[in-house]
ZADO-1210 file (C-alpha; in nm, 4 decimals, padded with zeros to 6 digits):
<atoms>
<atom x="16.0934" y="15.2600" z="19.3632" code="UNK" pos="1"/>
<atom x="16.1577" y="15.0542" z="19.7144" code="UNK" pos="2"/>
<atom x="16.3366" y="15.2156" z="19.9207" code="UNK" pos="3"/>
<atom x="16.6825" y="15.1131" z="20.0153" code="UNK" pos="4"/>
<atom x="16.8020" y="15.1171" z="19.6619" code="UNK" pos="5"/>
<atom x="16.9506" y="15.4383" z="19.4445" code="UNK" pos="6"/>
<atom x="16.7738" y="15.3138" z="19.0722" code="UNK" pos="7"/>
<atom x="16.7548" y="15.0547" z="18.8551" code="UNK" pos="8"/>
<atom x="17.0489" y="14.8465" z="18.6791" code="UNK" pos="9"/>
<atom x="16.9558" y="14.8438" z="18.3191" code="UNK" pos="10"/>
<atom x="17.0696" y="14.4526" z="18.2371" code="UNK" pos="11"/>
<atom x="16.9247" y="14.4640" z="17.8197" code="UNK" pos="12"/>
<atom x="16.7065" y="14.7015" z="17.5749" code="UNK" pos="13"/>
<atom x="16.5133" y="14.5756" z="17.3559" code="UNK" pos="14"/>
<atom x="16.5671" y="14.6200" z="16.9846" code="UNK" pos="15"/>
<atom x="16.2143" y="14.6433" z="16.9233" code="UNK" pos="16"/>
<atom x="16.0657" y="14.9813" z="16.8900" code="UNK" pos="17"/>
<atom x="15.7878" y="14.8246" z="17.1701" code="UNK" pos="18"/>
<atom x="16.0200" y="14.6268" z="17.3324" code="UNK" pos="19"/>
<atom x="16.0707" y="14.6035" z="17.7342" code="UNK" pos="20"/>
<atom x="16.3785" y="14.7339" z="17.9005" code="UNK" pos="21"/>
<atom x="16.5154" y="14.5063" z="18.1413" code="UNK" pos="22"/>
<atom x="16.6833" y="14.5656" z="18.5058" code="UNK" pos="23"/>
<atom x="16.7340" y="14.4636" z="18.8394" code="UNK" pos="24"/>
<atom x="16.7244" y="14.6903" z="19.1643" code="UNK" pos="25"/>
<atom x="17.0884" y="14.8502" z="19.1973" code="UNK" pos="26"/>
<atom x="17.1216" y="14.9077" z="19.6210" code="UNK" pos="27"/>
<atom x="17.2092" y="15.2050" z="19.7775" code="UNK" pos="28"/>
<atom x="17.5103" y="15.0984" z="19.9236" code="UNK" pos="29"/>
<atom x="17.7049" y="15.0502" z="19.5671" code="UNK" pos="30"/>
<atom x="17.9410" y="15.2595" z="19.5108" code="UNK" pos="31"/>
<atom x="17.9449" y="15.3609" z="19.1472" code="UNK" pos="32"/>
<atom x="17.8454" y="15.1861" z="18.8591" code="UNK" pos="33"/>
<atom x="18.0429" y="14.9558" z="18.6363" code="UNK" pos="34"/>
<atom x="18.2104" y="15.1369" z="18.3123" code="UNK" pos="35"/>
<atom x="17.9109" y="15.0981" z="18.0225" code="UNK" pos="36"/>
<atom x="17.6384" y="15.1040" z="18.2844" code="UNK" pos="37"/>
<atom x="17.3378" y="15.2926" z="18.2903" code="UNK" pos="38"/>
<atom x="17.0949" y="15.3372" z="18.5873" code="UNK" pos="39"/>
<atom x="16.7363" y="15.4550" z="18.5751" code="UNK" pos="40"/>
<atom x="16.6132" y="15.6856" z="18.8522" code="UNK" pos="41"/>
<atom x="16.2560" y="15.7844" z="18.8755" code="UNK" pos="42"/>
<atom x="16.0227" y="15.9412" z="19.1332" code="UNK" pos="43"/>
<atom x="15.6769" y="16.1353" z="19.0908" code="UNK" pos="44"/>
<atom x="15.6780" y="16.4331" z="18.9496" code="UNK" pos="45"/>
<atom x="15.5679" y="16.7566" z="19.1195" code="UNK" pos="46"/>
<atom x="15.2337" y="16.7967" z="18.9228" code="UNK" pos="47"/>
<atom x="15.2187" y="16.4564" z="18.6837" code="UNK" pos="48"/>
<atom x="15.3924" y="16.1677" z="18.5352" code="UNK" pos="49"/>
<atom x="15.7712" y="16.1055" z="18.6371" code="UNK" pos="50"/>
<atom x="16.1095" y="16.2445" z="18.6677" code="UNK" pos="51"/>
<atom x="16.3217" y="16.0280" z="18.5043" code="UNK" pos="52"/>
<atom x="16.7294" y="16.0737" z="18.5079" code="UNK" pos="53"/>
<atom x="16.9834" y="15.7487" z="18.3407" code="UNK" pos="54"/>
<atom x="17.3514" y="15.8042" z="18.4538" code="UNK" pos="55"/>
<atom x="17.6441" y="15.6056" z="18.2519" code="UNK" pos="56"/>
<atom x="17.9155" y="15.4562" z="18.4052" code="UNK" pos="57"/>
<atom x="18.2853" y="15.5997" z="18.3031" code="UNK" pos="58"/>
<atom x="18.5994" y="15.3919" z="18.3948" code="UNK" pos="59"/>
<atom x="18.6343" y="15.6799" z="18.6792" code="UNK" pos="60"/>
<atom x="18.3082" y="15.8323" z="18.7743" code="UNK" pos="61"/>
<atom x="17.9339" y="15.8204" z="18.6440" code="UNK" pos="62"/>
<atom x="17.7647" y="16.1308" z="18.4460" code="UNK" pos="63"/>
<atom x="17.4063" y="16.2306" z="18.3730" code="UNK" pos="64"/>
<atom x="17.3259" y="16.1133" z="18.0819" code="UNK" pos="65"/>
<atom x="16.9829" y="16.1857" z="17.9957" code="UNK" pos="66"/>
<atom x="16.7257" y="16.3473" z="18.2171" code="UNK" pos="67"/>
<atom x="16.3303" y="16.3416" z="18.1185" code="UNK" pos="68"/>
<atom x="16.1292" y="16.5991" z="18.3624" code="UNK" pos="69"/>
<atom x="15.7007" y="16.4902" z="18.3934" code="UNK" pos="70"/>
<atom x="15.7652" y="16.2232" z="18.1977" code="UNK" pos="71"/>
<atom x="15.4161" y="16.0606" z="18.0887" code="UNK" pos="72"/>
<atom x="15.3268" y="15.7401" z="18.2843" code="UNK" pos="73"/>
<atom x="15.4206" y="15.5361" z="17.9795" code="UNK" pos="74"/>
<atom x="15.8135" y="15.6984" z="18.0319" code="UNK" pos="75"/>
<atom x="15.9863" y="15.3613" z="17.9430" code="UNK" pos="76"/>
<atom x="15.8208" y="15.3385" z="17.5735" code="UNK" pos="77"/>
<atom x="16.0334" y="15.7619" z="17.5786" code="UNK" pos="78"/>
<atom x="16.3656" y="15.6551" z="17.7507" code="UNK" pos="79"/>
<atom x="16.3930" y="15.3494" z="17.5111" code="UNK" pos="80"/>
<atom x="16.5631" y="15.5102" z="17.2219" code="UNK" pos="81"/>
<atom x="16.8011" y="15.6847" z="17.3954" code="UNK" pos="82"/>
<atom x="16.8989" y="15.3487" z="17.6133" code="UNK" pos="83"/>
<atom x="16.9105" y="15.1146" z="17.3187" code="UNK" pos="84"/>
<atom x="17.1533" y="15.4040" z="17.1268" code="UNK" pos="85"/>
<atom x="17.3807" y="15.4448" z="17.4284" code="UNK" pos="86"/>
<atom x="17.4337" y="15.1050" z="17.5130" code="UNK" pos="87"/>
<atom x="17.4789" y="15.0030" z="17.1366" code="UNK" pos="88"/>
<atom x="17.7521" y="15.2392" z="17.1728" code="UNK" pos="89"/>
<atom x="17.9241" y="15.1061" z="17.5160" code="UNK" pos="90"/>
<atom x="17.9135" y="14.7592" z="17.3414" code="UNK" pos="91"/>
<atom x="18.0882" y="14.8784" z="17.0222" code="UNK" pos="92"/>
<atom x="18.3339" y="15.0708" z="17.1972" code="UNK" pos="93"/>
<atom x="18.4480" y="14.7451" z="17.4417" code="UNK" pos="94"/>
<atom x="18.4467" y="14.5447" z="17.0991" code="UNK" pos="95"/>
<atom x="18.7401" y="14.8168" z="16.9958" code="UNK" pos="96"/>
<atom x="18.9199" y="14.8471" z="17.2424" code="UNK" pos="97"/>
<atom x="18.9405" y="14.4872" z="17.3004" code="UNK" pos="98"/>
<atom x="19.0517" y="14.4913" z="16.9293" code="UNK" pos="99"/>
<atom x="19.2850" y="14.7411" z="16.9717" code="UNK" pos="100"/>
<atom x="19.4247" y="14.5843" z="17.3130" code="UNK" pos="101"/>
<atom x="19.5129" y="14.2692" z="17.1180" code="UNK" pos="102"/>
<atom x="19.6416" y="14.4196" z="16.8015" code="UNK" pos="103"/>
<atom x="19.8875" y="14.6004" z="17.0754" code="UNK" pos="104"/>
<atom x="19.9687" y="14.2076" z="17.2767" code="UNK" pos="105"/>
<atom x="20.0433" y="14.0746" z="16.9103" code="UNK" pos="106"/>
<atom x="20.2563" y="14.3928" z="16.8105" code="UNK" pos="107"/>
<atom x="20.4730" y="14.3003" z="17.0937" code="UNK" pos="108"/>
<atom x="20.4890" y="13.9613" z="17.0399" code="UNK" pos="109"/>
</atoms>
């Protein structure tokens, strides 16, 4: 990882059981990540393969998600699952509450 960031910014998951997980560098001066998000941390691990942590974003703080100790060098082909489930997830919720936020606006109305 280069230095002078704090992980990766997953941007999309791939449905595909083979399918590439994209992100972009996330820099070490931002300050928490954006409700939904998940960032990818990885480093060597003491004997082989990786350590491998993904935090989500909450509307008031971000939380370990998932956490993948000597992961083998092929780690994103492991993490994968567990991304594509979590941010399936995120998206559905948004799509509710976004449902329910308008239900409430034309309540009102």
């Amino acid at each position: 990882m280069p230095s002078g960031v704090r992980g990766a910014l997953v941007q999309r998951v791939s449905a595909l059981p083979e399918g590439p997980l994209d992100v972009s560098w996330l820099p070490a001066g931002t300050p928490r990540l954006p409700l939904g998000r998940i960032r990818l941390h990885w480093e060597p691990a003491s004997r082989a393969g990786w350590d491998v942590t993904a935090h989500l974003g909450l509307a008031t703080t971000e939380v370990l998600l998932a956490s993948w100790p000597a992961a083998p060098d092929n780690w994103p082909r492991l993490v994968r699952p567990t991304l594509y489930e979590v941010t399936g997830l995120c998206t559905a919720l948004a799509v509710a509450t976004a449902a329910l936020d308008l239900s409430n606006r034309l309540a009102e109305v």
